[in-house]
N, C-alpha and C positions, 0 to 999 in steps of 0.2 A: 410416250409423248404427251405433253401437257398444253392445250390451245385456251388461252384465256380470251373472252370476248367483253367489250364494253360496249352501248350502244347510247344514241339520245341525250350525247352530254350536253348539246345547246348551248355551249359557250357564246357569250356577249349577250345573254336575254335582257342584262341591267348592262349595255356596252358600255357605260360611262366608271364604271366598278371596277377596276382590277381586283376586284378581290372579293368579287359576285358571288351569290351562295352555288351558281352551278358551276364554279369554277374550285370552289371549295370542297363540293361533290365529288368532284371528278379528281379534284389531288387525292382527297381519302381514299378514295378506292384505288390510286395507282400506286400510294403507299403500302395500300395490301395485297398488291400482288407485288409488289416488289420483295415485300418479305417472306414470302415464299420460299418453300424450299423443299425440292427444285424450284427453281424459277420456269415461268412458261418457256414454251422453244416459240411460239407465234402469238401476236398478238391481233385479232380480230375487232377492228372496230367498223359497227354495222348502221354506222347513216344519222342523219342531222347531229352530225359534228359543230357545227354552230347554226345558233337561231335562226341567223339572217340570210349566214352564205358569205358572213362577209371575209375577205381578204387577212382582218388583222384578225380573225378569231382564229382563220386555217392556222397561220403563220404562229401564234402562240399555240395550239395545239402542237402543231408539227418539232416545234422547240422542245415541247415535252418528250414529242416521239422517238427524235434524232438523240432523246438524253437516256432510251434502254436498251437494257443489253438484250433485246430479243427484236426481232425485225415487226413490222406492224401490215398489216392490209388491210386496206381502207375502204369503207363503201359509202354512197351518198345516199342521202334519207330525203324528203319530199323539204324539208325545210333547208336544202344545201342548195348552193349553187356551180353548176358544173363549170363552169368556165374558172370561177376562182377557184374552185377547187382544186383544178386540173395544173393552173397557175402556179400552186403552191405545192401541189402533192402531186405536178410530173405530169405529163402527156400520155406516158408509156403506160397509164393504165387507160388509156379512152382508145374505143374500138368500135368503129360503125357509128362513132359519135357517140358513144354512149361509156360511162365508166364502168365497164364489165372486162375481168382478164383473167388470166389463169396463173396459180401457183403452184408448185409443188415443194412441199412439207412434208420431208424424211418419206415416212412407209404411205404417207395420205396426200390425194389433190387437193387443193381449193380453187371452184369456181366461184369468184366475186358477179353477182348480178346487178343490174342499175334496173331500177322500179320505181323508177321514178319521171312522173309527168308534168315537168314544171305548171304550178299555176292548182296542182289537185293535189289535194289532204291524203286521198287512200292509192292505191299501189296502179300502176301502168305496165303492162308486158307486152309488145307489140307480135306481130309476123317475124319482123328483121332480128328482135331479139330474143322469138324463140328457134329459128332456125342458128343463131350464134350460137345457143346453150345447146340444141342437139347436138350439132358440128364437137363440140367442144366435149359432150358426156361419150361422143362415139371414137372420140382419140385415144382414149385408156380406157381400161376396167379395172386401173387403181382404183382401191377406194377414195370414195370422192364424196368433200362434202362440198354443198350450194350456200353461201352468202347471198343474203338479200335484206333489203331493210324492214319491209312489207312483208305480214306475214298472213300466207293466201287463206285464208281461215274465217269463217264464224266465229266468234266468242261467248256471244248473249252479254258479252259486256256494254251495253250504252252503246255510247257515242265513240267509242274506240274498238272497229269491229268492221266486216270486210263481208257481203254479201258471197256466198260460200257459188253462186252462178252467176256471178261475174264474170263477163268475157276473159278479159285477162288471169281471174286465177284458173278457168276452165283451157284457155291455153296452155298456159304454165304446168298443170295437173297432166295436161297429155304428154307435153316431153318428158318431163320426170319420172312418170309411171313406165314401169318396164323392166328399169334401168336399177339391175340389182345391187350396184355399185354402189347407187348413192349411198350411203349412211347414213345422212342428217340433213334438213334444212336448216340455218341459224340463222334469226330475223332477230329485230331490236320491233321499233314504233309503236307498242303496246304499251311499254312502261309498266312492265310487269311480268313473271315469269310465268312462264305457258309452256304447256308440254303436251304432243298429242299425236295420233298417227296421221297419216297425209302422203297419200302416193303413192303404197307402198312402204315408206318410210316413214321416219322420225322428225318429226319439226318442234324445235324448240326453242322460244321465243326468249330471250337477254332481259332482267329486268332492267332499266334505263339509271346512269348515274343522275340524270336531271329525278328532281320531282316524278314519284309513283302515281299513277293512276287510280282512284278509288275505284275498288268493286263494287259494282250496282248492275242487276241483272233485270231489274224494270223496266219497261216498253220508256222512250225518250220522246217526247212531246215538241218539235220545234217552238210551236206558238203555247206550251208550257213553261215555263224557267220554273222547276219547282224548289228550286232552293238545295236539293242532293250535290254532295260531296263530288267533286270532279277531280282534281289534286290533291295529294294529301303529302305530308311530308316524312312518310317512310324513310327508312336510311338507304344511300345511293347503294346498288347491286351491279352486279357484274355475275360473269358465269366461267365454269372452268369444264373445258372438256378433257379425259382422258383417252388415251387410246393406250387398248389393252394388249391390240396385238391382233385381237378380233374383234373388237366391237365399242364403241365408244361409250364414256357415262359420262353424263352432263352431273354436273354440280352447279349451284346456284350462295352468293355468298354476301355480303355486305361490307361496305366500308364503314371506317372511324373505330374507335374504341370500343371494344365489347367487356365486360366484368367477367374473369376467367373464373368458374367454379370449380376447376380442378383440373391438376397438373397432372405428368409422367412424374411420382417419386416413391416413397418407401408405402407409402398407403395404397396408393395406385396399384403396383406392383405385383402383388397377389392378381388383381384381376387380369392384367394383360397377362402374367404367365398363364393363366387358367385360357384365356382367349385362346393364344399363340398357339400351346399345346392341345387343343382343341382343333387345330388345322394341322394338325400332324406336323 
């Protein structure tokens, strides 16, 4: 099974553009997972779907979504707005008022989480929605992975980075922990890809189709502005999880055009017999 994840596409940040650079972002990469082969069986996208929240950004998204052959699950990011969201991408995923629901994908769960506190930048997980997710991790021992946009974690990266004793990821940490099932947690809002243990588990952060995040691991000065790199214009990423049967591998990959240095043919050939035959 192949689960492809997008995150942080920010459609409408230039809303007067139809043909905005994160809307051009965000075609490249669906071009490359289109071409894929196999194609994903689930598409994963993990929060600030568009900049604003607004209505026509859902709606052109969602025109994308209704146009692949693989089904899609959606979560909201701190920059979404729930109500148009919900509008355009259904009811049926809001639960407690919040857009968190449950899927099941072939041999694996997915629990979509909502981390999100209208009106704040970094991640929110209350009482009400961590008793949802135990309820929810104590109905199976499928394996199960957790979507969320907010990824509860440290970095040392700047200004994009989640105090690691914060109420809410110290909530969140105690339902998750235990719970050998989970497989993975898959968060986006980093704009960058991150991989690390947490919980017991696996969390692995989507790098974002919008604009990448510069790394910079220096102390951040409010009443400094020192002039460091905050956006930079990486090429848009996406991530591809596998399931093996036992255990999933994350991939990490890029959209647009890449220069190919070398094919499957007569020069090749030698070396994948030599591979192949080597795995008996």
């Amino acid at each position: 099974m192949l689960i492809a994840q997008v995150t942080d596409i920010h459609l409408g940040f230039q809303p007067d553009d139809p043909a905005e650079l994160n809307r051009r972002r965000f075609d490249d990469v669906m071009a490359s997972l289109l071409a894929l082969e196999p194609r994903p069986d689930v598409l994963l996208a993990t929060g600030d779907l568009a900049e604003s929240g607004s209505i026509a950004s859902y709606r052109s998204l969602k025109t994308v979504f209704d146009a692949l052959p693989f089904p899609v699950l959606p979560a909201i990011g701190n920059h979404d707005v729930r109500r148009n969201f919900t509008s355009v991408f259904g009811r049926e995923r809001m639960d407690g008022g919040y857009v968190q629901y449950v899927a099941e994908a072939g041999p694996l769960r997915i629990i979509v989480l909502d981390t999100v506190e209208e009106g704040l930048h970094g991640g929110a997980f209350d009482n009400g929605r961590a008793a949802w997710l135990a309820a929810a991790l104590a109905a199976s021992s499928k394996p199960t992975i957790v979507v969320l946009h907010h990824p509860p974690i440290e970095t040392g990266n700047g200004w994009m980075t989640e105090r690691s004793d914060a109420p809410w990821v110290r909530r969140l940490h105690d339902v998750v922990a235990g719970h050998r099932h989970v497989i993975r947690l898959l968060s986006g809002h980093l704009h960058r890809a991150i991989v690390t243990n947490w919980a017991g588990t696996t969390l692995a952060v989507c790098p974002s189709t919008a604009p990448q995040v510069a790394i910079d691991f220096r102390a951040l000065d409010a009443d400094d502005p020192d002039g460091r790199d905050m956006v930079i214009a990486e090429a848009p990423g996406f991530a591809l999880h596998y399931w093996t049967g036992t255990d999933l591998v994350t991939h990490f990959g890029s959209g647009g055009e890449h220069p190919v240095l070398a094919r499957y043919n007569a020069r090749m050939q030698p070396t994948v017999r030599h591979i192949l035959a080597e795995r008996g």
